[in-house]
C-alpha positions in Angstrom: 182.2 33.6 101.3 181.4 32.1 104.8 184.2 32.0 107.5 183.9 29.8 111.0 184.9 31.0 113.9 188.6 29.6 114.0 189.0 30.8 110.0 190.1 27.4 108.8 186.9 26.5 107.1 185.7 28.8 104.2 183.3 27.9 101.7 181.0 29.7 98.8 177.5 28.5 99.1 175.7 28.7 96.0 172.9 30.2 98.0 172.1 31.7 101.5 168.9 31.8 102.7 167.7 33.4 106.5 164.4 32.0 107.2 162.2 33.7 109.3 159.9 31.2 110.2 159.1 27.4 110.1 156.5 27.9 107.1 159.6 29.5 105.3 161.9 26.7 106.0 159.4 24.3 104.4 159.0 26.6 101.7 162.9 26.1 101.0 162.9 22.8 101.4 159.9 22.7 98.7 161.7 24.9 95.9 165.4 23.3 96.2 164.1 19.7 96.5 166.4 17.2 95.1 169.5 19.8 96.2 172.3 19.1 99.3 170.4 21.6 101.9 172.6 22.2 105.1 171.9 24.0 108.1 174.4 26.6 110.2 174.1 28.1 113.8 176.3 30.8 114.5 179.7 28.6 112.9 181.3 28.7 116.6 182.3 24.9 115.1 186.2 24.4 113.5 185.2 21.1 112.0 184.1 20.9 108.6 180.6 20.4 110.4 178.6 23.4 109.3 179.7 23.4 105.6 177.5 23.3 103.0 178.4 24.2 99.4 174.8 24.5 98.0 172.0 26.0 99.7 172.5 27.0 103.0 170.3 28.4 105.9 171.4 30.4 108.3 168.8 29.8 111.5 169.5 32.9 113.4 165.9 34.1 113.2 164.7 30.7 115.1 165.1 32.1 117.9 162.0 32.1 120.4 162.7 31.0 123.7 159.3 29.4 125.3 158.9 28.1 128.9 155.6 26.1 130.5 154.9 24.2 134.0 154.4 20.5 133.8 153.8 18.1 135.8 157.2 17.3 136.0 158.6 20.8 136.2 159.1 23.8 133.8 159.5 22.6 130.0 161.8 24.9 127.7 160.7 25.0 124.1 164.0 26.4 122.1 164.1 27.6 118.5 167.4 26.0 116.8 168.7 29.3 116.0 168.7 30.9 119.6 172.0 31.7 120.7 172.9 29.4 124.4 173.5 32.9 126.2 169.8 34.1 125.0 168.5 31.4 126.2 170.0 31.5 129.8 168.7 34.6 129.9 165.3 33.7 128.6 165.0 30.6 130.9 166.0 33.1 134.1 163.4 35.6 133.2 160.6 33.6 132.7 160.8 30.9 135.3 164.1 31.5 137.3 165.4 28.1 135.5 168.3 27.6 133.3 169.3 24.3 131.5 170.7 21.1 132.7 174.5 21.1 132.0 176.0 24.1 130.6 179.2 24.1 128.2 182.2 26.7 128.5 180.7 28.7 125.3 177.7 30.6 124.9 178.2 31.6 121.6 176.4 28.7 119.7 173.6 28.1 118.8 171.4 25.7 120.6 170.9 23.5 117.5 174.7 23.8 116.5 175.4 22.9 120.4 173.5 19.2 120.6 174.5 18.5 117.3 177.8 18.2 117.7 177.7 16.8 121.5 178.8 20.3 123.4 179.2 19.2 127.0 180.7 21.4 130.0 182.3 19.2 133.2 181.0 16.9 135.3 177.7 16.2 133.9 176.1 14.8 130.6 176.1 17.3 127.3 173.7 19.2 126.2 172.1 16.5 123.5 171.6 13.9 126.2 169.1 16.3 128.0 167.2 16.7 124.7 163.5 15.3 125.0 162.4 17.0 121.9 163.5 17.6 118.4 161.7 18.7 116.0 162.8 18.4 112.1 162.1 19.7 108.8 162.7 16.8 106.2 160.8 15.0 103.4 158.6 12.5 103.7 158.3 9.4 101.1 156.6 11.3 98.8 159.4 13.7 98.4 157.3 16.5 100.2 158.3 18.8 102.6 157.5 17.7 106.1 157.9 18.6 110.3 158.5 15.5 112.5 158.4 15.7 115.9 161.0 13.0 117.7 160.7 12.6 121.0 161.7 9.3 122.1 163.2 5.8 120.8 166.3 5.4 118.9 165.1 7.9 116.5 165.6 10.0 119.5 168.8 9.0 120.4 169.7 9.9 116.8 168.8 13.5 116.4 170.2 14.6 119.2 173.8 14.5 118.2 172.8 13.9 114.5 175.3 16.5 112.6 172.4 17.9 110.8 172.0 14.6 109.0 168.6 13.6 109.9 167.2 17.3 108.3 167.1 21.0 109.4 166.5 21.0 113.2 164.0 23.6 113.9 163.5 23.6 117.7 164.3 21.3 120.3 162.3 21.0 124.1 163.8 19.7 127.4 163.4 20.2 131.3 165.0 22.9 133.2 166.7 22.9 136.4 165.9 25.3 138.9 168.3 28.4 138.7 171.4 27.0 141.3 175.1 28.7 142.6 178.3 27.2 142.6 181.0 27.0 144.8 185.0 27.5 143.0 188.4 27.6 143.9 191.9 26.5 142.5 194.5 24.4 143.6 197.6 22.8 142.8 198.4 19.4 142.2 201.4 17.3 141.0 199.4 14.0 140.3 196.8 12.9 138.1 195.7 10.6 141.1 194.9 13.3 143.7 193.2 15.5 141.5 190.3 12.6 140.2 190.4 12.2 144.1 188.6 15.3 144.4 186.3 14.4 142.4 184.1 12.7 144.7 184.0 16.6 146.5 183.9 18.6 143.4 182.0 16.3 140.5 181.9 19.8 138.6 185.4 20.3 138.7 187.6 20.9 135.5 191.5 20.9 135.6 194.4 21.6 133.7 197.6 20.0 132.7 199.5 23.2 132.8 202.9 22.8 129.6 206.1 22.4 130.7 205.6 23.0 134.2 203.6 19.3 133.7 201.7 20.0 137.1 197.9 20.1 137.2 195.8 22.9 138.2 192.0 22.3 139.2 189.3 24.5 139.0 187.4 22.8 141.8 183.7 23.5 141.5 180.3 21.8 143.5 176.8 23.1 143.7 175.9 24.9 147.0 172.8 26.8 148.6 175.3 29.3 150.3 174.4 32.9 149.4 176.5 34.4 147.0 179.8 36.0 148.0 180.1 39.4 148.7 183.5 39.5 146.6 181.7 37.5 143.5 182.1 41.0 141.4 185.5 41.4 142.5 186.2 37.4 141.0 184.2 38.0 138.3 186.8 40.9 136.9 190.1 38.7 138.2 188.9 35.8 136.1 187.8 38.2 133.4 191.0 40.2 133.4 193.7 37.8 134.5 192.3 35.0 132.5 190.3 35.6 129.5 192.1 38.4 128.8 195.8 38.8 130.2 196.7 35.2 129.6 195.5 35.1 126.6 197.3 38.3 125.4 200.7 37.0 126.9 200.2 33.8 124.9 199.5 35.8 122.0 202.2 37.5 122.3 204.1 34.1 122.6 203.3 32.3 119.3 202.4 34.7 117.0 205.3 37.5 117.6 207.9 36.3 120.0 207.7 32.9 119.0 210.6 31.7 121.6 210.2 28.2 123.0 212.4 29.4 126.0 210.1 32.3 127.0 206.7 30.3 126.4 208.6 27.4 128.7 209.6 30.3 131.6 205.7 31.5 130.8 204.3 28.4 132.2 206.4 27.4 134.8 206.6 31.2 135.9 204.2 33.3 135.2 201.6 31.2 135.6 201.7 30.0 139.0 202.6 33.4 140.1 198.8 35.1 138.7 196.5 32.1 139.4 195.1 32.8 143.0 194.6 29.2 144.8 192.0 28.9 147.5 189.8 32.0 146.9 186.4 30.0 147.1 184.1 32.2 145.6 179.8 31.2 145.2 178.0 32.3 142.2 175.5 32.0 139.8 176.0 29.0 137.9 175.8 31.2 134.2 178.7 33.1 135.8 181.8 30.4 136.8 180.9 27.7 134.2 181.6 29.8 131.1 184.6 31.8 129.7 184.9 34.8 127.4 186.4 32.3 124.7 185.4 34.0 122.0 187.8 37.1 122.6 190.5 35.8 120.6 190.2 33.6 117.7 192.0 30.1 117.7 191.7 26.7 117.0 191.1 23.8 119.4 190.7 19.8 119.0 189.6 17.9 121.7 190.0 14.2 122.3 187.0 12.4 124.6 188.7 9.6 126.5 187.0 6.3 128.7 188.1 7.5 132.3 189.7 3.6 132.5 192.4 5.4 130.1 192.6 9.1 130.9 196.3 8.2 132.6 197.5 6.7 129.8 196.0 9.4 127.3 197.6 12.4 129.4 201.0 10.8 129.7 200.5 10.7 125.6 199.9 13.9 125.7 202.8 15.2 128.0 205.3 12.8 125.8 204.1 13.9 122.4 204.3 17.6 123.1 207.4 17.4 124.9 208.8 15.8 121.4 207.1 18.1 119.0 208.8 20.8 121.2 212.1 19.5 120.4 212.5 16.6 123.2 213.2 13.9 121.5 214.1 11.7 124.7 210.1 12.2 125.6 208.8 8.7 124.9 210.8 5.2 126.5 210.9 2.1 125.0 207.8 1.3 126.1 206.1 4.0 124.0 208.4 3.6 121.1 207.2 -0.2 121.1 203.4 0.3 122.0 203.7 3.2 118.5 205.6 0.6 116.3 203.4 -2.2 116.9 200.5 0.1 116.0 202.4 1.3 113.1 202.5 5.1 114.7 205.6 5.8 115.5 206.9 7.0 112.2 203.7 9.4 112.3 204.8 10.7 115.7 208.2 11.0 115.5 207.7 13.3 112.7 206.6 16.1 114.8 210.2 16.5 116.7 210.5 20.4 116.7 207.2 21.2 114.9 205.2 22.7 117.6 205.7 24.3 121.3 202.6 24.3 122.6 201.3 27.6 124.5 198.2 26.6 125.8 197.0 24.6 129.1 195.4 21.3 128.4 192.2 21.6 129.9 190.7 18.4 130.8 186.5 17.5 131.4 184.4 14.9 132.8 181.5 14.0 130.9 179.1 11.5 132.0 177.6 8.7 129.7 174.8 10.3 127.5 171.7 8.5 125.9 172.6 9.0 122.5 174.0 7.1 119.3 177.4 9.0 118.2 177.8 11.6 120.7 181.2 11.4 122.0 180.3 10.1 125.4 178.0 7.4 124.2 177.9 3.8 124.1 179.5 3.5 127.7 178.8 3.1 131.1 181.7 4.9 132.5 182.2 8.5 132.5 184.8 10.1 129.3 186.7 12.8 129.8 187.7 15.7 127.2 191.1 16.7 126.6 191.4 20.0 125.1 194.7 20.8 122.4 194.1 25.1 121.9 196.1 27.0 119.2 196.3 30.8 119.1 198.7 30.8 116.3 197.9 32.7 113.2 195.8 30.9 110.8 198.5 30.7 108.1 201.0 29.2 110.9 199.0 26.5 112.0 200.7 23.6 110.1 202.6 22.0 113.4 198.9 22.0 115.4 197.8 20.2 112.5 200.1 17.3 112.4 199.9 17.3 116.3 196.3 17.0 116.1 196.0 14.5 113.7 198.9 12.1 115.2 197.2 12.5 118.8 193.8 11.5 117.0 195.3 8.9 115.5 197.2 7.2 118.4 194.7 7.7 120.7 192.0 6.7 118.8 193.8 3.4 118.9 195.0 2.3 121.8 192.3 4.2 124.3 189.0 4.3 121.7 189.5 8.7 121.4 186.9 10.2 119.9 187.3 13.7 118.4 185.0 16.5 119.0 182.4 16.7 116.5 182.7 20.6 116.6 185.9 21.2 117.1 189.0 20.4 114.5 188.6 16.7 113.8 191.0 14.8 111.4 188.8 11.6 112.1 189.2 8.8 109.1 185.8 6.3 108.2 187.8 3.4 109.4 188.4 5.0 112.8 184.6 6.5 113.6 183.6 2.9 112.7 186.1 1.6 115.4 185.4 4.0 118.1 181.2 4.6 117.8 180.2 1.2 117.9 176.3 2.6 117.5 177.2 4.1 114.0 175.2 1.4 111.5 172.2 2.3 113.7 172.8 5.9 112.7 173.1 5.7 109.3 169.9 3.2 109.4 167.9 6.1 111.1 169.6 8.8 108.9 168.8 6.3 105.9 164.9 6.9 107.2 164.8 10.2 107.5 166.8 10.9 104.1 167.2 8.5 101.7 169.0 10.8 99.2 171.2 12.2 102.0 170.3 15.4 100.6 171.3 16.8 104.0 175.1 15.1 104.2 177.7 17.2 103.8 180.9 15.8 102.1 182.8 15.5 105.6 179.3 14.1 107.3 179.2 11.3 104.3 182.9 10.5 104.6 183.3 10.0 108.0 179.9 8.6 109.2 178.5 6.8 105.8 181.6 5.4 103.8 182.5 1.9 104.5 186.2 2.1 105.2 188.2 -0.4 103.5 187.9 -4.0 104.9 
């Protein structure tokens, strides 16, 4: 039985395989022809994504990590199965480079990453950066075959493909020389003052902190000061305060204590009282840009937003979790009347009391990438990601659920929200048609690449290939 990360996807494959090489993956490819072949990373993913109920390869032995000078600067060569924080490494030891955006995870898998669009703040993701993919597939003749994308909309395509085009084997990009950042935190009560900053800190990422509904922001900017003598000392604050002490208290919260009075006096508190504002602190970029995320397993959805509606969207968001925590004054008229024209409201009204949320909303700036169905595609303006985190037990998860799924659905339609690929995404046919406007181009090029969608997994077909209902 294969687990993800989050434990809400399980599935019995009806075979594993771990190949070792990319002769060995063609060899696969040869003796199950004709069977649904999916390919899995290191399942850091809580969609249904990385499912695959027949044969399924496990790519953790792709893992080379090869750098070159070109013309253009140092070219990284990546095999699909190397972990992101083995490749940092890599990248730093061979040519003092690292790669061009970075996410807040470096437990997946670099094919597992693009695939799904993983993106950290204030740049593009990882699949827009992609120059190179290489993929093992069949070719017309039903034979086993590598091609070698690397530009065009066939391009555009495999780099946020789902695994759909075929099993990604390695991809190749440009590096970045090695660089520090600069980050503090501060306080703000608007929306407005903190996307002011912006135009100072174009890295930063902020939260809407629950039911103290004031925002705090991680302000962050490259710089080419030295780093600071008390990075260490920051290094253990965020590591102990942070990953580890807030995330224990929260624990503690919904899966013990489980009173919406104490989790209310936890945010508007505690909080405030442990986050240290205006320590500026320069480090290596590998060092503030990541968290320890995978200490503690939970489950996350995450909503990508045009920046034209990122006000509307949060005040959504404070509204509808103010009314699943038992507000049910939350939303005005004008809500209720927006939700009923939409035929929503029923749908959201229904979570009154279901779920006290225990987690800030973490909110990131992604710019426009070069790809088809990526979630920041198809746009000239910059999107920005609004996090939803559970650490309830998996068995208690049923209110996050219905949250999730009425926040996809309302803001999928009155702002164009777009679910994270990787993360929990209760995204309907009808809807990815609405809100990727690029998707017949990717089922054409996926239609190329394999005609018996022999590497579609149920959830891939249903919510990029069926024709919703007219």
């Amino acid at each position: 039985m294969i687990h993800n990360f989050g434990r809400n996807v399980s599935f019995e494959p009806a075979a594993v395989l771990t190949p070792r090489s990319e002769a060995e993956v063609l060899d696969i490819l040869a003796r199950h022809r004709g069977r649904n072949i999916r390919a899995i990373g290191r399942l850091h993913s809580w969609s249904e994504a990385p499912r695959g109920d027949d044969v399924l390869l496990d790519l953790r032995e792709l893992k080379d990590v090869r750098t070159e000078t070109r013309a253009d600067g140092v070219w990284a060569t990546a095999g699909a199965g190397c972990q992101i924080k083995r490749l940092l490494t890599e990248l730093e030891r061979q040519a003092k480079v690292t790669t061009p955006s970075l996410g807040l995870i470096t437990e997946q898998a670099i094919a597992g990453a693009i695939s799904t669009g993983t993106h950290g703040s204030g740049r593009h993701s990882l699949s827009h950066y992609m120059d190179e993919v290489r993929v093992a597939t069949y070719d017309g003749a039903g034979e086993p075959v590598i091609r070698t994308i690397t530009a065009g909309p066939e391009l555009r395509a495999a780099r946020c493909s789902l695994g759909c085009l075929g099993v990604i084997l390695s991809v190749g990009f440009r590096c970045r020389p090695a660089y520090r950042i600069e980050e503090h935190f501060a306080r703000y009560a608007s929306l407005a003052d903190v996307l002011a900053a912006e135009d100072v800190y174009p890295l930063q990422q902020f939260y809407l902190v629950p039911w103290l509904w004031e925002y705090y922001a991680q302000h962050r900017r490259e710089t080419d000061a030295p780093r600071s003598r008390l990075a260490g000392l920051y290094s253990w604050y965020c590591f102990l305060n942070l990953d580890v002490g807030m995330h224990l208290g929260l624990m503690t919260l919904c899966r013990w204590v489980k009173s919406a009075a104490l989790t209310r006096w936890f945010f508007r508190c505690l909080v405030p009282a442990t986050v240290i504002r205006g320590w500026r602190v320069v480090d290596r970029s590998q060092h503030l840009l990541i968290m320890e995320h995978e200490l503690f397993r939970h489950i996350e959805t995450e909503i990508f937003v045009p920046r034209r509606e990122l006000a509307d969207a949060l005040d959504f968001f404070q509204r509808g979790l103010q009314h699943a925590g038992g507000d049910r004054d939350a939303f005005d008229v004008r809500w209720r009347e927006r939700l009923e024209q939409r035929g929503l409201w029923n749908e959201v009204a229904a979570l009154a009391g279901r779920h006290v949320h225990h987690y800030p909303i973490c909110v990131r700036k992604v710019l426009p990438d070069d790809t088809l169905i990526s979630m920041a595609s198809g746009s000239d303006e910059p999107w920005y990601a609004i996090s939803l985190v559970s650490y309830a037990r998996p068995r208690e998860r049923d209110g996050f659920f219905a949250v999730a799924q009425a926040f996809t659905d309302v803001l999928a339609a009155l702002c164009g929200g777009r679910p994270h690929w990787g993360k929990h995404c209760p995204l309907s046919a009808a809807q990815a048609a609405a809100v990727y406007p690029r998707r017949a181009e990717f089922q054409r090029i996926a239609g190329e690449f394999d005609p018996q969608g022999v590497f579609r997994n149920r959830w891939a077909k249903n919510v990029l290939f069926d024709e919703p209902p007219a």
